[in-house]
KOLDO-511906 format. One record per residue: x, z, y of N, C-alpha, C, O in turn; residue in one letter. Coordinates in Angstrom, 1 decimal, always signed. Layout:
BEGIN
SITE:X:Z:Y:X:Z:Y:X:Z:Y:X:Z:Y:A
...
REM end
This chain:
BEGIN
SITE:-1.7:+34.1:+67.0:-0.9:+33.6:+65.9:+0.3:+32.8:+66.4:+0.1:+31.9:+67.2:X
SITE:+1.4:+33.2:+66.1:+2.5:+32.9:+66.3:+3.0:+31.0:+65.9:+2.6:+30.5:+64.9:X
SITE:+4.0:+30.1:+67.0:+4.5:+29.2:+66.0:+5.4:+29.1:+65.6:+6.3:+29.9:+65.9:X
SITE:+5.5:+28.2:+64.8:+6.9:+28.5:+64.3:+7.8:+27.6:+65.0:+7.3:+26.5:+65.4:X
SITE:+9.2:+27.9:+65.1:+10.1:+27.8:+66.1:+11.4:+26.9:+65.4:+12.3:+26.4:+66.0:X
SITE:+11.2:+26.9:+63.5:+12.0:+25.9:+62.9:+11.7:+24.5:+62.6:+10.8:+24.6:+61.8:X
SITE:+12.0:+23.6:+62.8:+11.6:+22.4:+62.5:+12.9:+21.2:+61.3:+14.0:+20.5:+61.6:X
SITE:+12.3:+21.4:+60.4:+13.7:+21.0:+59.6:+13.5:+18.9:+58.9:+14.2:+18.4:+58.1:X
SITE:+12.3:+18.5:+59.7:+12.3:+17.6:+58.9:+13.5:+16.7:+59.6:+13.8:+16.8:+60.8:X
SITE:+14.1:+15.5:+58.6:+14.6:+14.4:+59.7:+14.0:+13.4:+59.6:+12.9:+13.3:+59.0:X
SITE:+14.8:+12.3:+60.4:+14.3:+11.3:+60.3:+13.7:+10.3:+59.0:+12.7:+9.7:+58.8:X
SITE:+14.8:+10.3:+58.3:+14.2:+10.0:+56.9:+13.2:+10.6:+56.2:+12.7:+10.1:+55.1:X
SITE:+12.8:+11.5:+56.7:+11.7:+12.4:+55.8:+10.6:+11.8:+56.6:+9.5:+11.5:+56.1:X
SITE:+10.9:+11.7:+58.0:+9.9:+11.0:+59.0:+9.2:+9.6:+58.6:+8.0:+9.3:+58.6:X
SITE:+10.4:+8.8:+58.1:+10.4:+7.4:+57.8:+9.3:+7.9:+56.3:+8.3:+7.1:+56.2:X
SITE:+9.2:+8.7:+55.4:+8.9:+8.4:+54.4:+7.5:+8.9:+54.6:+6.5:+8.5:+54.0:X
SITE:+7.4:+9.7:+55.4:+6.0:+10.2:+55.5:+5.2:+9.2:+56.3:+4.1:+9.0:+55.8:X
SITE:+5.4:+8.3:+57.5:+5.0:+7.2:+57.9:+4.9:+6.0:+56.3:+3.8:+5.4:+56.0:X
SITE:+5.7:+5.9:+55.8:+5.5:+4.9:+55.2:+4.6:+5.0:+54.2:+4.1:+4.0:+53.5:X
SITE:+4.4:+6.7:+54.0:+3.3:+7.2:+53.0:+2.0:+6.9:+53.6:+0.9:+6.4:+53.1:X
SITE:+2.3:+7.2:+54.8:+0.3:+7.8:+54.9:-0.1:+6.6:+56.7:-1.1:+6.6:+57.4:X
SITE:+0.9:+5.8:+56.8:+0.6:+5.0:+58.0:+0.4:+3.7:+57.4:-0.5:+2.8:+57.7:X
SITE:+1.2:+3.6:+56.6:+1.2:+1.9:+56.0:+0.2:+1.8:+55.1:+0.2:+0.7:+54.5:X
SITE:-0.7:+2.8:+54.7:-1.9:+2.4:+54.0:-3.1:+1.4:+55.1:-3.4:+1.8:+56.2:X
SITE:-3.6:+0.2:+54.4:-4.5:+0.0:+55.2:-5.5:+0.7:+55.8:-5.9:+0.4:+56.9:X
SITE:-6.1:+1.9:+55.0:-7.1:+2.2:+55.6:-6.4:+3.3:+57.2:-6.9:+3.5:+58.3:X
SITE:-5.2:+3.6:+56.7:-5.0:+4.2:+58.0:-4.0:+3.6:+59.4:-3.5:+4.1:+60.4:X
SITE:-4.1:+2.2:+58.6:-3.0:+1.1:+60.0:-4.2:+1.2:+61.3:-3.9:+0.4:+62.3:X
SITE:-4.7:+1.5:+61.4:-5.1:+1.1:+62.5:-5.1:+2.6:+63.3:-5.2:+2.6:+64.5:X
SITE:-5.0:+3.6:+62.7:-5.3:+5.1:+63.1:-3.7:+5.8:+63.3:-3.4:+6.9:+63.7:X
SITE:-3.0:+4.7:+62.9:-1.3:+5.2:+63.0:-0.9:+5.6:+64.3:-1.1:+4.7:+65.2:X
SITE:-0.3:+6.7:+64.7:+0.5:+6.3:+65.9:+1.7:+5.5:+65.6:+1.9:+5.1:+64.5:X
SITE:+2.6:+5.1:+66.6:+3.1:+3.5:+66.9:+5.0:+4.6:+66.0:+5.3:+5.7:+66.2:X
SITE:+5.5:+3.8:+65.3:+6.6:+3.9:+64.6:+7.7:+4.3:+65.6:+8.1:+3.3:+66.2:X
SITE:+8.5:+5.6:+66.0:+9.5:+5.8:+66.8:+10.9:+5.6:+65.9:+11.3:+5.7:+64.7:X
SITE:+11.4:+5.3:+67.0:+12.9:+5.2:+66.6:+13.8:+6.3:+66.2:+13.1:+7.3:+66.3:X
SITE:+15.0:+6.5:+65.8:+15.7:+7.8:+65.8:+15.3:+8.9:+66.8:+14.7:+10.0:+66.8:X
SITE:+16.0:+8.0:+67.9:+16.0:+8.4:+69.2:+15.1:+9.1:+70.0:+15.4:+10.1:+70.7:X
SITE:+13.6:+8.4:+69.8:+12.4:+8.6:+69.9:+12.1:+10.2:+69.2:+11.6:+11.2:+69.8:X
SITE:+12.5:+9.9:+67.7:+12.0:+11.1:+67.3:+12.8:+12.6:+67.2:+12.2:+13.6:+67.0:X
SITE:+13.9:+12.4:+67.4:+14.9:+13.2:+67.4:+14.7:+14.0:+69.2:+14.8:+15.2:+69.5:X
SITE:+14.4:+13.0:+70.0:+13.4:+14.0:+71.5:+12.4:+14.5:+71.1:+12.3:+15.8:+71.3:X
SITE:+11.2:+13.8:+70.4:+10.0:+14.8:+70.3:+10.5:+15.4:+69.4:+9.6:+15.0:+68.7:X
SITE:+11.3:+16.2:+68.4:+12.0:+17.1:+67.8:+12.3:+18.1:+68.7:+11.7:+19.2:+68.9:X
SITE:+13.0:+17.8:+69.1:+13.5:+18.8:+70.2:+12.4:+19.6:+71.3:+12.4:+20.8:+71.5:X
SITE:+11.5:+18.7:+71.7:+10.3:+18.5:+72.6:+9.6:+19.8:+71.6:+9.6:+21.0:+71.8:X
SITE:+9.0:+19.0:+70.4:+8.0:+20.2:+70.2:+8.4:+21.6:+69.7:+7.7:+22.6:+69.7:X
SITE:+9.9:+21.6:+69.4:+10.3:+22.9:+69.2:+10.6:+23.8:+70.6:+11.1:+24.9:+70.5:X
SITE:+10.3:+23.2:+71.6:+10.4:+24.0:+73.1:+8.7:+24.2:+73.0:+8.5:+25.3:+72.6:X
SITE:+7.8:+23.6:+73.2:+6.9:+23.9:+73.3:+6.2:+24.3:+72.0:+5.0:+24.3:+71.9:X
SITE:+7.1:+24.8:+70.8:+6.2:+25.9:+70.2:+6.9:+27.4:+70.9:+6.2:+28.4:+70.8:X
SITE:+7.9:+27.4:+71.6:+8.1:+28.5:+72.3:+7.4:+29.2:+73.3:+7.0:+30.3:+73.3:X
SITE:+7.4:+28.0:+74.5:+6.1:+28.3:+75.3:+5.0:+28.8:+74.8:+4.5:+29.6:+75.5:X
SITE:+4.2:+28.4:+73.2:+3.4:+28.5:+73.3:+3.3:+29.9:+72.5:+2.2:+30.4:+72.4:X
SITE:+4.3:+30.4:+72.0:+4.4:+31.5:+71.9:+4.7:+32.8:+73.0:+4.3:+34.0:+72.8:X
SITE:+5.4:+32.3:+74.3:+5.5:+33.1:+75.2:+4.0:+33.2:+75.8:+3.5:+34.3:+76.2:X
SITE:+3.3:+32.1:+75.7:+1.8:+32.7:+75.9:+1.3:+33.7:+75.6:+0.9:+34.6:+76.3:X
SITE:+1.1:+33.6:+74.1:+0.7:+34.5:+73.2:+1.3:+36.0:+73.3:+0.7:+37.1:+73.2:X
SITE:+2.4:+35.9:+73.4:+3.3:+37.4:+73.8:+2.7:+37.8:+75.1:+2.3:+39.0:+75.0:X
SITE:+2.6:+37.4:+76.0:+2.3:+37.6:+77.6:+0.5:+38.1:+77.5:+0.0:+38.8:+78.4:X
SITE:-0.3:+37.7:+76.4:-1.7:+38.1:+75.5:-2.2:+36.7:+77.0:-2.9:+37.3:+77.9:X
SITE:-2.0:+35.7:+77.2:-2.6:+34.8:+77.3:-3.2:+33.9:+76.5:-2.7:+32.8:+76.7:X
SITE:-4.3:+33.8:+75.5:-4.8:+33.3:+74.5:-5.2:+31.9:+75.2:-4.9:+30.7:+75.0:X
SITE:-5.8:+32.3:+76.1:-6.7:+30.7:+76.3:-5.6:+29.6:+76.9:-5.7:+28.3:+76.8:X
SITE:-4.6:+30.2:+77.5:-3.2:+29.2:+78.0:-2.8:+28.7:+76.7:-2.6:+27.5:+76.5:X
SITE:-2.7:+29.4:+75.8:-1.8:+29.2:+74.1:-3.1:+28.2:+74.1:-3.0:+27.0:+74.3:X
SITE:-3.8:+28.6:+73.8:-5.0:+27.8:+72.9:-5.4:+26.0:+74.0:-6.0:+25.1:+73.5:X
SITE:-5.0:+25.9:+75.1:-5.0:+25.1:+75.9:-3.7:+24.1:+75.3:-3.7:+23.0:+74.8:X
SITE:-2.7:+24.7:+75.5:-1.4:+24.4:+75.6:-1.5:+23.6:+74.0:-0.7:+22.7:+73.8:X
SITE:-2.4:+24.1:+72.7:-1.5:+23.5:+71.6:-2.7:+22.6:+71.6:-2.4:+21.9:+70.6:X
SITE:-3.6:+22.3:+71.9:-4.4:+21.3:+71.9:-4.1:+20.2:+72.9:-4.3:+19.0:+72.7:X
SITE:-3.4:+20.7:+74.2:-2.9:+19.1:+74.7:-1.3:+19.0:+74.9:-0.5:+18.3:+75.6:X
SITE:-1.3:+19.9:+74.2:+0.4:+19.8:+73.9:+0.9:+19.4:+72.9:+1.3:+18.3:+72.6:X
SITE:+0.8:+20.9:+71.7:+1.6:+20.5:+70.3:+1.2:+19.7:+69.8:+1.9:+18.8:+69.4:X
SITE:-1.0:+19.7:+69.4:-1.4:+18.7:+68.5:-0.7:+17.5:+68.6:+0.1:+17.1:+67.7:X
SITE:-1.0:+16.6:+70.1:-0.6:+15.2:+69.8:+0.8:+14.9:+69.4:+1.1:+14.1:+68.6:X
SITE:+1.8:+15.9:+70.0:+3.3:+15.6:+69.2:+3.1:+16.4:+67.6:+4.0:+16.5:+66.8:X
SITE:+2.1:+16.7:+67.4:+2.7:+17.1:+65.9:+2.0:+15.7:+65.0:+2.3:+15.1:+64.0:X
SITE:+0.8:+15.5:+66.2:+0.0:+14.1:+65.4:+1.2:+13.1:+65.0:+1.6:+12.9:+63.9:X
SITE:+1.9:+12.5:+66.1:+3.2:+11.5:+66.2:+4.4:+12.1:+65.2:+5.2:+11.4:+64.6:X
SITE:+4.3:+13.1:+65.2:+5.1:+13.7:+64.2:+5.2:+13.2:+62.5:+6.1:+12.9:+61.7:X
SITE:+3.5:+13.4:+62.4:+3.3:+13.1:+60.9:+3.3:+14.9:+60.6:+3.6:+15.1:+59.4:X
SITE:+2.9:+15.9:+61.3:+3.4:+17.0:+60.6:+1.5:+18.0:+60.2:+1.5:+19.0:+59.6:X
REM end
């Protein structure tokens, strides 16, 4: 299964989704930590390179590299993401 390779949220969409689902108490303590523009606008960039990679896995029919790669790769930036 392919990823996908567009990523259209910005930062304000970022801001609103942290402020949705981080700033609840029950999940302040399970939050990852609040990035900056800056911050998020690299892992922006970051995980749309490595949904590529993790696609050239998959084309190359390396499953277990892809399936490696998005568990210690994509997940946590998509965790930090909010996505």
């Amino acid at each position: 299964m392919k990823a996908k390779l567009q990523f259209t949220m910005d930062y304000k969409e970022y801001m609103d989704r942290y402020s949705m689902f981080c700033l609840d108490e029950e999940m302040a303590e399970q939050a990852p930590p609040l990035m900056t523009e800056e911050e998020f606008e690299e892992k922006k960039l970051l995980i749309i390179d490595c949904y590529r990679t993790y696609n050239d896995f998959i084309s190359e029919g390396k499953e277990h590299e892809a399936s490696m790669y998005m568990i210690n790769m994509i997940a946590p930036l998509e965790e930090m993401l909010l996505l």
